[in-house]
Biopython code that builds the backbone (N, CA, C, O; Angstrom):
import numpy as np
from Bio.PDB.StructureBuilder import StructureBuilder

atoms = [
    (1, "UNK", "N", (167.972, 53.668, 95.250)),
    (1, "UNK", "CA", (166.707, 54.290, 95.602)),
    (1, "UNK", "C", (166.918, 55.768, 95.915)),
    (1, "UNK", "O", (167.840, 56.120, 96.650)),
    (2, "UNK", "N", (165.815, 56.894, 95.195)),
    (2, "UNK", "CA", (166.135, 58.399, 95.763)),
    (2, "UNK", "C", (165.547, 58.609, 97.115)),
    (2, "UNK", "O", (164.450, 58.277, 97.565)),
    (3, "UNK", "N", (166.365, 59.125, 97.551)),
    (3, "UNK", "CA", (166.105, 59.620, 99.082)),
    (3, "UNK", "C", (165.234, 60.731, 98.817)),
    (3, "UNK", "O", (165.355, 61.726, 98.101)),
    (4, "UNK", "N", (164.184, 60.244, 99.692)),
    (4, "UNK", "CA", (162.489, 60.884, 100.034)),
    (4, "UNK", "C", (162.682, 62.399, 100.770)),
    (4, "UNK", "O", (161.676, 62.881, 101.290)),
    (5, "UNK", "N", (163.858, 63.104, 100.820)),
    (5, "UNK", "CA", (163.993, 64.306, 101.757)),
    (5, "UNK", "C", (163.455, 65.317, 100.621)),
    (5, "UNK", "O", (162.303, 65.729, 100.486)),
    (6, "UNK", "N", (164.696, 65.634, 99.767)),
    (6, "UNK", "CA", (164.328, 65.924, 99.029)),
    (6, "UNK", "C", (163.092, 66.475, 98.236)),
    (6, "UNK", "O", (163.055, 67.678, 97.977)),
    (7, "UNK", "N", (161.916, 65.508, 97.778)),
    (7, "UNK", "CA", (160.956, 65.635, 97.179)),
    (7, "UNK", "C", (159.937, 66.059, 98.498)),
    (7, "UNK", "O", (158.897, 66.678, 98.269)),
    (8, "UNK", "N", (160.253, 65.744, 99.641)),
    (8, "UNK", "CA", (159.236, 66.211, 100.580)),
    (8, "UNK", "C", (159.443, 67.697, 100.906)),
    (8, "UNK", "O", (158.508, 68.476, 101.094)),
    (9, "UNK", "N", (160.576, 67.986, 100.951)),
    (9, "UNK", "CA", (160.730, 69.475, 101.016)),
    (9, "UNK", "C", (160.465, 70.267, 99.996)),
    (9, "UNK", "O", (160.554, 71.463, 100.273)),
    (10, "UNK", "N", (159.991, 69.861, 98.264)),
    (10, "UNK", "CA", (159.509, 70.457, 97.450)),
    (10, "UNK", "C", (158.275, 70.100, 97.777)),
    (10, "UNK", "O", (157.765, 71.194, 98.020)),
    (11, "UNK", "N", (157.503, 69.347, 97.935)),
    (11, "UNK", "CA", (155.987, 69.003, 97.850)),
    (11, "UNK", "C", (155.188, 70.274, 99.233)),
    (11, "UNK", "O", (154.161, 70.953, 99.241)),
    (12, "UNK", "N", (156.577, 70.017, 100.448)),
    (12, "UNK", "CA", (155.961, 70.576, 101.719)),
    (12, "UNK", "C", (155.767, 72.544, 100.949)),
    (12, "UNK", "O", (154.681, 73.091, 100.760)),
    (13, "UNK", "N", (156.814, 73.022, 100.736)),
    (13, "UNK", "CA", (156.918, 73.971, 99.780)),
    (13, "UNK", "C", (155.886, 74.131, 98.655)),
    (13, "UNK", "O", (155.621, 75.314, 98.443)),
    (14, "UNK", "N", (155.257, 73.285, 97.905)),
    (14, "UNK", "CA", (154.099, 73.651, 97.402)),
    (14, "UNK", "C", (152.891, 73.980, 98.040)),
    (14, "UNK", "O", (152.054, 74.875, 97.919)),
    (15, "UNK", "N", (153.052, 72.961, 98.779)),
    (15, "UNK", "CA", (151.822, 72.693, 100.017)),
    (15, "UNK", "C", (151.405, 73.988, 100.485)),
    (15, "UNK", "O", (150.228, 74.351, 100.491)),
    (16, "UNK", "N", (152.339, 74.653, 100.862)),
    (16, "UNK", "CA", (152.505, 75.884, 101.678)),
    (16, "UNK", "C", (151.955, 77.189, 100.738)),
    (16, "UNK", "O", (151.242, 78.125, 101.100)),
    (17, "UNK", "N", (152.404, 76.981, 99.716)),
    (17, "UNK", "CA", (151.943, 78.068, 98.227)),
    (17, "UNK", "C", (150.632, 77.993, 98.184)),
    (17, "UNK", "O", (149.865, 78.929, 97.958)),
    (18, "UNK", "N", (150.310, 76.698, 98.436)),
    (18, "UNK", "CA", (148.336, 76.655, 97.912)),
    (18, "UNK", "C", (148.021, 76.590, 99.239)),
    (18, "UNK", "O", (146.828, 76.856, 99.381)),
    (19, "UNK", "N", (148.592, 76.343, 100.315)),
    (19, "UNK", "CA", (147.272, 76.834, 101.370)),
    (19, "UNK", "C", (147.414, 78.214, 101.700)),
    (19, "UNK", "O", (146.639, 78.726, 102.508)),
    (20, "UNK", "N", (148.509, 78.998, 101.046)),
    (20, "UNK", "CA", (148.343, 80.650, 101.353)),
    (20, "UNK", "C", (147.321, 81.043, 100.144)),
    (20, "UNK", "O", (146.253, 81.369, 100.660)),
    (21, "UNK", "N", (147.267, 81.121, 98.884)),
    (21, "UNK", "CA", (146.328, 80.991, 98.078)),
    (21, "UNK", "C", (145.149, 80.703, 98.491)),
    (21, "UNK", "O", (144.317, 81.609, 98.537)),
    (22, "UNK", "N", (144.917, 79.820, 98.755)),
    (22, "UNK", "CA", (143.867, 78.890, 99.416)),
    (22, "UNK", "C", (142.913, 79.812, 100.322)),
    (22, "UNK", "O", (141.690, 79.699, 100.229)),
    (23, "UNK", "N", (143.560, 80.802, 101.275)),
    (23, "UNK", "CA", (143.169, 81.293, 102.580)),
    (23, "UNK", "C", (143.048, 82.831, 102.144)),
    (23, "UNK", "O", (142.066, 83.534, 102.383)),
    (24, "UNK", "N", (144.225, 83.246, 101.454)),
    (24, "UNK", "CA", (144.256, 84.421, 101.114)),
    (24, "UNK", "C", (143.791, 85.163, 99.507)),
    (24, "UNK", "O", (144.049, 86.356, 99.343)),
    (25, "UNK", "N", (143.194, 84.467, 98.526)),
    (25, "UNK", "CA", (143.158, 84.849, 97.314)),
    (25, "UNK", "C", (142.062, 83.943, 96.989)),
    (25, "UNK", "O", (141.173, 84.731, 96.669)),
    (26, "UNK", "N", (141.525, 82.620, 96.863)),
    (26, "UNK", "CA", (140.690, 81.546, 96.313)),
    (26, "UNK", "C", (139.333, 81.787, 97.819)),
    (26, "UNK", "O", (138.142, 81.486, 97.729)),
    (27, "UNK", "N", (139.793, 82.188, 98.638)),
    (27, "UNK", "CA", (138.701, 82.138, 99.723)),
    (27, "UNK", "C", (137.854, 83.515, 99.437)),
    (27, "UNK", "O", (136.717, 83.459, 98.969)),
    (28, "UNK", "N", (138.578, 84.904, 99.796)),
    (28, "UNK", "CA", (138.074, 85.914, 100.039)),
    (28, "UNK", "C", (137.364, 86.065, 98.145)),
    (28, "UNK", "O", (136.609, 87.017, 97.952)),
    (29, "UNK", "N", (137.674, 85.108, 96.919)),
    (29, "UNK", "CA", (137.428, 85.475, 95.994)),
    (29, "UNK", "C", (135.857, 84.763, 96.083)),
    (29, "UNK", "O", (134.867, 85.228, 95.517)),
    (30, "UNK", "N", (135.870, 83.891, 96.679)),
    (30, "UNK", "CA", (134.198, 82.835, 97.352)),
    (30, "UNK", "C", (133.438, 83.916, 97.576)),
    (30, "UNK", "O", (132.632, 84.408, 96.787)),
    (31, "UNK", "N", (133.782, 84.396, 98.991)),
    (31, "UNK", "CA", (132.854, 85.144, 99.901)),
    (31, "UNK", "C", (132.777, 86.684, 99.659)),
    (31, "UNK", "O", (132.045, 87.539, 100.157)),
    (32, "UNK", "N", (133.524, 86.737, 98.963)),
    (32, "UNK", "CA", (132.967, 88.447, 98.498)),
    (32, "UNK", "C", (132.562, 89.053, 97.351)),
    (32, "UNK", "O", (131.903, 90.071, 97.139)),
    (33, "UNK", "N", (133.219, 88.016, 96.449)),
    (33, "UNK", "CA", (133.057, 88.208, 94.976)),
    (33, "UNK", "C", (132.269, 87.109, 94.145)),
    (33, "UNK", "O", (132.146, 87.054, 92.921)),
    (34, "UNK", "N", (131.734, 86.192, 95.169)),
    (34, "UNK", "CA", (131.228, 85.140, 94.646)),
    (34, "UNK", "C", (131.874, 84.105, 93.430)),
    (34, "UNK", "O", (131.194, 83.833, 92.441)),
    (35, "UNK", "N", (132.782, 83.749, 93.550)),
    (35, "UNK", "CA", (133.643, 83.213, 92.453)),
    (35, "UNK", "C", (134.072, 82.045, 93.258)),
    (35, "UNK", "O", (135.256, 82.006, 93.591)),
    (36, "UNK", "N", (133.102, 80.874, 93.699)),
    (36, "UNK", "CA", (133.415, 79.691, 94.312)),
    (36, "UNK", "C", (133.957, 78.655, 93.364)),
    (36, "UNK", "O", (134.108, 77.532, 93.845)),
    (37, "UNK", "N", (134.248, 78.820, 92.214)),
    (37, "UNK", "CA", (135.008, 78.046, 91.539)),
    (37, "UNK", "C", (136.535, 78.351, 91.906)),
    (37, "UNK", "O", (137.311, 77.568, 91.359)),
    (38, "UNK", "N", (137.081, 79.241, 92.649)),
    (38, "UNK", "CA", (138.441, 79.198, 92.816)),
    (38, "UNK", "C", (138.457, 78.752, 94.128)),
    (38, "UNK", "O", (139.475, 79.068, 94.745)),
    (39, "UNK", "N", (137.714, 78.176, 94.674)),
    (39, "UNK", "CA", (138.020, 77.312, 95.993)),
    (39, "UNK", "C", (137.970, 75.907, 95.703)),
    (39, "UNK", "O", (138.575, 74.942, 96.170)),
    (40, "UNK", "N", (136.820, 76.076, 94.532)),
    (40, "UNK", "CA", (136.910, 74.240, 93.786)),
    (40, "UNK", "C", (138.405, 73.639, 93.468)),
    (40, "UNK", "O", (139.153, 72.801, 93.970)),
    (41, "UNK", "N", (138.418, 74.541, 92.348)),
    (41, "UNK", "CA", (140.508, 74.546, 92.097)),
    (41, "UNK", "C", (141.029, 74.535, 93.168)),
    (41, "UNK", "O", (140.911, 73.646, 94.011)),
    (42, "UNK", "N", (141.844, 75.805, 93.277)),
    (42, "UNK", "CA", (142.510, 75.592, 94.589)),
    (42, "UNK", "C", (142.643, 74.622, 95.895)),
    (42, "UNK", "O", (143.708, 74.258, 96.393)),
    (43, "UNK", "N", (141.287, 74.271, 96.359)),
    (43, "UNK", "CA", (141.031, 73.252, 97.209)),
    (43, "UNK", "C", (141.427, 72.036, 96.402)),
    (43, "UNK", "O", (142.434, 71.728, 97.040)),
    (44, "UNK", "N", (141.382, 71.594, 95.934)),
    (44, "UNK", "CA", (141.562, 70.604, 95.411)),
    (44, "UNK", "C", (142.864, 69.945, 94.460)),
    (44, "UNK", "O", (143.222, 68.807, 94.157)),
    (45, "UNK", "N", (143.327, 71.282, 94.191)),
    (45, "UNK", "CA", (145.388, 70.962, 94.236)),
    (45, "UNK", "C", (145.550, 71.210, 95.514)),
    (45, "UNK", "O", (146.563, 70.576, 95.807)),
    (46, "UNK", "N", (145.100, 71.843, 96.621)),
    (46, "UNK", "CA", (146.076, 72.146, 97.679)),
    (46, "UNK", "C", (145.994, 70.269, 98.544)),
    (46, "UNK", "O", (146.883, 69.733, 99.206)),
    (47, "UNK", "N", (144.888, 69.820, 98.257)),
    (47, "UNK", "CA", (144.567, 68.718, 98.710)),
    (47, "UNK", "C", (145.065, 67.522, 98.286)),
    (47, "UNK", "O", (145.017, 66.457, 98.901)),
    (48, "UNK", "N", (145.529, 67.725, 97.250)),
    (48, "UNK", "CA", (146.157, 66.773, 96.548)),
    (48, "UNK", "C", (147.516, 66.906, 96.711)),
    (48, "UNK", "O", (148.314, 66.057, 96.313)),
    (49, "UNK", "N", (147.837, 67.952, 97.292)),
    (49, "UNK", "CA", (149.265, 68.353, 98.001)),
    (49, "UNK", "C", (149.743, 67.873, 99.216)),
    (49, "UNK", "O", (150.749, 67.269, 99.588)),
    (50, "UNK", "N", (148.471, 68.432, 99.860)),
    (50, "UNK", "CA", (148.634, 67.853, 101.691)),
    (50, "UNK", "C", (148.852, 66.294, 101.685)),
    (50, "UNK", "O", (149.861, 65.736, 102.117)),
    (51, "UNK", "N", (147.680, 65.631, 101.094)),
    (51, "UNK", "CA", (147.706, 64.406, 100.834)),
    (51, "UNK", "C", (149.362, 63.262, 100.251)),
    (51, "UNK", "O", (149.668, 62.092, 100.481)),
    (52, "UNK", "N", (150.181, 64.624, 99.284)),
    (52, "UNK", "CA", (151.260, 63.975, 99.155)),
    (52, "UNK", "C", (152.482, 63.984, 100.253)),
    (52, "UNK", "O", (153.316, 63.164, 100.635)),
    (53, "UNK", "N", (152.091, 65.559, 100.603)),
    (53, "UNK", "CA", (153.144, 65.892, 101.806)),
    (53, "UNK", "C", (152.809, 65.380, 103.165)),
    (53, "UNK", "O", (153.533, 65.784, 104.075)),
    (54, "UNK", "N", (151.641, 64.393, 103.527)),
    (54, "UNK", "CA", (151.673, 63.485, 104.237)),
    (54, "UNK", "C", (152.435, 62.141, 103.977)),
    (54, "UNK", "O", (153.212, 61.719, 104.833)),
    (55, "UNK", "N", (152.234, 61.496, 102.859)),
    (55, "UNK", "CA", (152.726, 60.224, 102.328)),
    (55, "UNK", "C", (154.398, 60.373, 102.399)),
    (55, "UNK", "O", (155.206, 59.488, 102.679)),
    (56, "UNK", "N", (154.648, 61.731, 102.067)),
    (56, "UNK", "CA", (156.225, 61.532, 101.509)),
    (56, "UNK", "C", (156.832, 61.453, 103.311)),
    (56, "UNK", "O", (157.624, 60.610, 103.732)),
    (57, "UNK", "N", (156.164, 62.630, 104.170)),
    (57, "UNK", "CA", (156.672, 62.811, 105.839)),
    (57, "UNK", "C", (156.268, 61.382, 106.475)),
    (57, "UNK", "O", (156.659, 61.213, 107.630)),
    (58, "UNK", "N", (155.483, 60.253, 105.833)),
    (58, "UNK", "CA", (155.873, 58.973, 106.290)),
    (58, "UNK", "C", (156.858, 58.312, 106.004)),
    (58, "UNK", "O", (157.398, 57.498, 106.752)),
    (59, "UNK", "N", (157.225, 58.620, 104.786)),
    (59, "UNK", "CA", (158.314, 57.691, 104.124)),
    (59, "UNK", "C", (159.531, 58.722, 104.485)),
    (59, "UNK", "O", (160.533, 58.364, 103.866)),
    (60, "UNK", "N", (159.766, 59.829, 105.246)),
    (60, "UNK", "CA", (161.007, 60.359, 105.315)),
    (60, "UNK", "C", (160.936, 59.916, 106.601)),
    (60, "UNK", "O", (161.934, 59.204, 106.710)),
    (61, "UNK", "N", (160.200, 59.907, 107.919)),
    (61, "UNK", "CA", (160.279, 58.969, 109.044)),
    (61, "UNK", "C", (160.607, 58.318, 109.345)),
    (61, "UNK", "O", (161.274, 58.256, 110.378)),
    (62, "UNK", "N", (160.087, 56.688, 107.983)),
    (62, "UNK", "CA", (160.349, 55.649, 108.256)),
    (62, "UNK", "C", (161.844, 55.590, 107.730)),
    (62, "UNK", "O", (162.525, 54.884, 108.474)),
    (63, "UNK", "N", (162.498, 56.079, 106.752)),
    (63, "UNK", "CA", (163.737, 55.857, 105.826)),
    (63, "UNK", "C", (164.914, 56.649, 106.974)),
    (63, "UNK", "O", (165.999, 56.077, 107.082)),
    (64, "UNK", "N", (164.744, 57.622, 107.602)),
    (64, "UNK", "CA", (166.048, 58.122, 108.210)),
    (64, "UNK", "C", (165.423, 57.775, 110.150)),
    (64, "UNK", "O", (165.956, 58.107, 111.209)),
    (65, "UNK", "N", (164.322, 57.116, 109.921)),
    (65, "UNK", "CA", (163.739, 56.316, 111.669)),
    (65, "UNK", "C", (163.920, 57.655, 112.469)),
    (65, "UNK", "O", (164.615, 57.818, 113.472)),
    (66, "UNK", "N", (163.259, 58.444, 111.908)),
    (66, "UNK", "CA", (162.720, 59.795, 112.446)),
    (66, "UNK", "C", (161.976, 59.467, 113.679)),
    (66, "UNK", "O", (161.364, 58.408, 113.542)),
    (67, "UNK", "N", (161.779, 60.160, 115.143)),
    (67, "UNK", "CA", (160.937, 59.657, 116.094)),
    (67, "UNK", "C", (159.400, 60.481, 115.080)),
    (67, "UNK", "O", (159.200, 61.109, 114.041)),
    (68, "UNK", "N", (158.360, 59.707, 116.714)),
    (68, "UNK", "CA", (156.612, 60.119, 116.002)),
    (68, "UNK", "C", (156.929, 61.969, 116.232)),
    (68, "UNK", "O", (156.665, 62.852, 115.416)),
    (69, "UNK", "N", (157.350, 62.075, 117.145)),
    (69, "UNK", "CA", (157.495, 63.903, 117.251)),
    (69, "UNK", "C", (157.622, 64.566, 116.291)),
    (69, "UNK", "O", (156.847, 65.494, 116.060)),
    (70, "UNK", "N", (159.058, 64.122, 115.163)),
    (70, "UNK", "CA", (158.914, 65.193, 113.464)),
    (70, "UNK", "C", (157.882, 65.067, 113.342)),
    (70, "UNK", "O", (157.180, 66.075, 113.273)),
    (71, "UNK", "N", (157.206, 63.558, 113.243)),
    (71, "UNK", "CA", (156.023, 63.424, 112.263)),
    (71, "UNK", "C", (154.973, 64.065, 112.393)),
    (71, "UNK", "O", (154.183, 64.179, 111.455)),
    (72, "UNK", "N", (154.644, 64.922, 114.281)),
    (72, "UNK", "CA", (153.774, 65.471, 114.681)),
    (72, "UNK", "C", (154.206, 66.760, 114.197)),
    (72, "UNK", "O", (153.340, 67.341, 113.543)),
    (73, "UNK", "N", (155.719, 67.603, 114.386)),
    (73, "UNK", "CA", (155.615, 68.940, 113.825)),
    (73, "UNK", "C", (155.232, 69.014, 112.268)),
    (73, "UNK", "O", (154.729, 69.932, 111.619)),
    (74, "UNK", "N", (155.727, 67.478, 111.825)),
    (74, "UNK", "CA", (155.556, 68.302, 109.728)),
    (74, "UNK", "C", (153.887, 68.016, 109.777)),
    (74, "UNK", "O", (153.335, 68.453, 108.768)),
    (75, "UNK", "N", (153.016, 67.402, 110.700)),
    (75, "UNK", "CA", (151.393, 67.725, 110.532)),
    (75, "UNK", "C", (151.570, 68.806, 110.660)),
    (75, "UNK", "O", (151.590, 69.454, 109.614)),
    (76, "UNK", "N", (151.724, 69.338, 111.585)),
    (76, "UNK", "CA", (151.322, 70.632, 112.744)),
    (76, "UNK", "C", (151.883, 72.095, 111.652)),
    (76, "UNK", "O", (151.375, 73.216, 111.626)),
    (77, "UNK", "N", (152.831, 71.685, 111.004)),
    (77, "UNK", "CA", (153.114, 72.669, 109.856)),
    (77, "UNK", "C", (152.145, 72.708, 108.550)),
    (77, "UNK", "O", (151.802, 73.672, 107.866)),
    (78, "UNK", "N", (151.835, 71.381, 108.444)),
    (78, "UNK", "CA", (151.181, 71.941, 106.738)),
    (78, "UNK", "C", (149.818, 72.194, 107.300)),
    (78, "UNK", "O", (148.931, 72.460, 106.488)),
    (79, "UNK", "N", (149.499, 72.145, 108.685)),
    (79, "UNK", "CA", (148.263, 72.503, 109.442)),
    (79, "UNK", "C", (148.129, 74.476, 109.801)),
    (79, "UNK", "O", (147.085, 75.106, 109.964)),
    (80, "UNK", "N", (149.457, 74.978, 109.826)),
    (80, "UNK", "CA", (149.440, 76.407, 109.926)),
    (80, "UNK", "C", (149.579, 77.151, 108.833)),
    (80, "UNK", "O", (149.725, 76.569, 107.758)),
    (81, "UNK", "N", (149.568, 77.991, 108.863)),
    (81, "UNK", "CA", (149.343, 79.371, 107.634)),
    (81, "UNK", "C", (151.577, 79.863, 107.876)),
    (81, "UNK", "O", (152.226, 80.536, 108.676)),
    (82, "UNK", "N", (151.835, 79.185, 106.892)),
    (82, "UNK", "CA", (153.365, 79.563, 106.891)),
    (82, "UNK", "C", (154.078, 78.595, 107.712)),
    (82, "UNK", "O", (155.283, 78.697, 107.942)),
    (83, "UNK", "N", (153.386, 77.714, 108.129)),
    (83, "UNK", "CA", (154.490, 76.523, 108.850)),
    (83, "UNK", "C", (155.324, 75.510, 107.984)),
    (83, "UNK", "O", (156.067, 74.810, 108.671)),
    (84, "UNK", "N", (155.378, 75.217, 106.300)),
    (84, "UNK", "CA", (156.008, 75.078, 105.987)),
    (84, "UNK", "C", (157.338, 75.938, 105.700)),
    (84, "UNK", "O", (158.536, 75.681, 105.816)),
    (85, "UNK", "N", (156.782, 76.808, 105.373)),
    (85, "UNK", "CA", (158.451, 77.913, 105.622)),
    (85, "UNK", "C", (158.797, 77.734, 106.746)),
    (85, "UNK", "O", (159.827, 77.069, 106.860)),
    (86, "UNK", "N", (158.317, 78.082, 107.669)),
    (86, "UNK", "CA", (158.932, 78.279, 109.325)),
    (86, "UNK", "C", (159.758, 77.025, 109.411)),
    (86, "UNK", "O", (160.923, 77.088, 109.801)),
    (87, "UNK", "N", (159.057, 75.601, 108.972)),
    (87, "UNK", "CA", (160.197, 74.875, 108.985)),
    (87, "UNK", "C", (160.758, 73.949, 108.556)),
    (87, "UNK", "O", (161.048, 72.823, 108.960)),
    (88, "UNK", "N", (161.043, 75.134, 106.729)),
    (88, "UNK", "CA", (162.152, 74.493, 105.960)),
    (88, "UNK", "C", (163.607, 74.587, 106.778)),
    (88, "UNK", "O", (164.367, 73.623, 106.878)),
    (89, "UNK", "N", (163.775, 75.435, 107.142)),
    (89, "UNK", "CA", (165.001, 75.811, 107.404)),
    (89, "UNK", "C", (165.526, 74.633, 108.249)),
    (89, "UNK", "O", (166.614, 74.144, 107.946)),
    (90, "UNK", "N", (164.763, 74.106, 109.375)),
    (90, "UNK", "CA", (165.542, 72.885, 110.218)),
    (90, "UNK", "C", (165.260, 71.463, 108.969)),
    (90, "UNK", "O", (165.931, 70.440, 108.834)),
    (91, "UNK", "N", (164.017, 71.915, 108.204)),
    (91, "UNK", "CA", (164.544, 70.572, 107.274)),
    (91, "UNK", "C", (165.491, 70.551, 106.417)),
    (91, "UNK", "O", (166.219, 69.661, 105.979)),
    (92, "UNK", "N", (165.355, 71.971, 106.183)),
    (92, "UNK", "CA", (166.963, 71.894, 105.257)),
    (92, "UNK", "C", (168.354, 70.963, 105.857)),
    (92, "UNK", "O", (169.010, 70.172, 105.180)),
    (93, "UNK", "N", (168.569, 71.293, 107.243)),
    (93, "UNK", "CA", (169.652, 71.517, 107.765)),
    (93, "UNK", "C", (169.611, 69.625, 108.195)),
    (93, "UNK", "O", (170.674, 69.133, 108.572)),
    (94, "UNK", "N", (168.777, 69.019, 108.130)),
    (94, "UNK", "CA", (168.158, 67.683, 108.792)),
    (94, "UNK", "C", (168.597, 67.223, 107.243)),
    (94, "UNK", "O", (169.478, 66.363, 107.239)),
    (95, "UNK", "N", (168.254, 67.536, 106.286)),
    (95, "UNK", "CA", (168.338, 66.952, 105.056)),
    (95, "UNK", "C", (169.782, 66.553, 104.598)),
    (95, "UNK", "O", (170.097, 65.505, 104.034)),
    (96, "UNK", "N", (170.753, 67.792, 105.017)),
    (96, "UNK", "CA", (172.292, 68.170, 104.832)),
    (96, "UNK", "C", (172.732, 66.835, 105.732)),
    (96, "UNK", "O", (173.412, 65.859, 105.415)),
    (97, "UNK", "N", (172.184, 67.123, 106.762)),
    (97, "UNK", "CA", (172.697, 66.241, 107.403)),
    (97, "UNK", "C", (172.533, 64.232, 107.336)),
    (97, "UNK", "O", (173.224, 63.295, 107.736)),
    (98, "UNK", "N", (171.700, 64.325, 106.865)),
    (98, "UNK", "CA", (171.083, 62.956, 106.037)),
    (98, "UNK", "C", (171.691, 62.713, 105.205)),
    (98, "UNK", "O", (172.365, 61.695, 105.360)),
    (99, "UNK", "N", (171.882, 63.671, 103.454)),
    (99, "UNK", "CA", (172.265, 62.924, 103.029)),
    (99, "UNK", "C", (173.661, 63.301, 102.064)),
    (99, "UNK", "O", (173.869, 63.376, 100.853)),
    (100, "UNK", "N", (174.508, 63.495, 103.347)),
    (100, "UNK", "CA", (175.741, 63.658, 102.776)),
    (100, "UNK", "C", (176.331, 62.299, 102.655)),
    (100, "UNK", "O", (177.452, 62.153, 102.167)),
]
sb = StructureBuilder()
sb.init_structure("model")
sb.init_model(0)
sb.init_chain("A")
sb.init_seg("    ")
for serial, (resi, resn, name, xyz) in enumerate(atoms, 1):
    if name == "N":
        sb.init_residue(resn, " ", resi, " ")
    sb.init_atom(name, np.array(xyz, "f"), 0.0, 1.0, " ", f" {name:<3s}", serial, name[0])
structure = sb.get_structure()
């Protein structure tokens, strides 16, 4: 079976791409320029993102018996503007450490 770290740290990493998009380029293109079709898009891969990078931060929980606390920071990240970057770096280092 592939270990779920991995693909969650690419998905969380997308995640993070379309909700800066999302906030910074597909929004202000709505409300100023009237071009609400790039919030249709955008919203709706970024959602289909969050939605995965929830599923996968259950299954990396349950597979390395992560306490509920990660599970509250990786919400609390794909919930901020750059909280997946802010924290790849300890997932990186959580990942190394998993799955050597």
């Amino acid at each position: 079976m592939k270990k779920p770290y991995s693909p969650f740290r690419k998905i969380a990493f997308y995640e993070g791409i379309s909700f800066l998009v999302l906030l910074f380029i597909a929004m202000p293109l709505k409300y100023f320029w009237e071009m609400p079709k790039a919030v249709t898009v955008v919203g709706s891969l970024h959602g289909i993102l969050f939605v995965a990078l929830g599923i996968l931060a259950l299954e990396v929980k349950r597979t390395y018996k992560l306490p509920f606390a990660w599970l509250v920071k990786a919400g609390l990240a794909s919930l901020l503007p750059f909280g997946t970057f802010y924290m790849d770096r300890e997932w990186k280092q959580e990942e190394t450490r998993f799955c050597q």
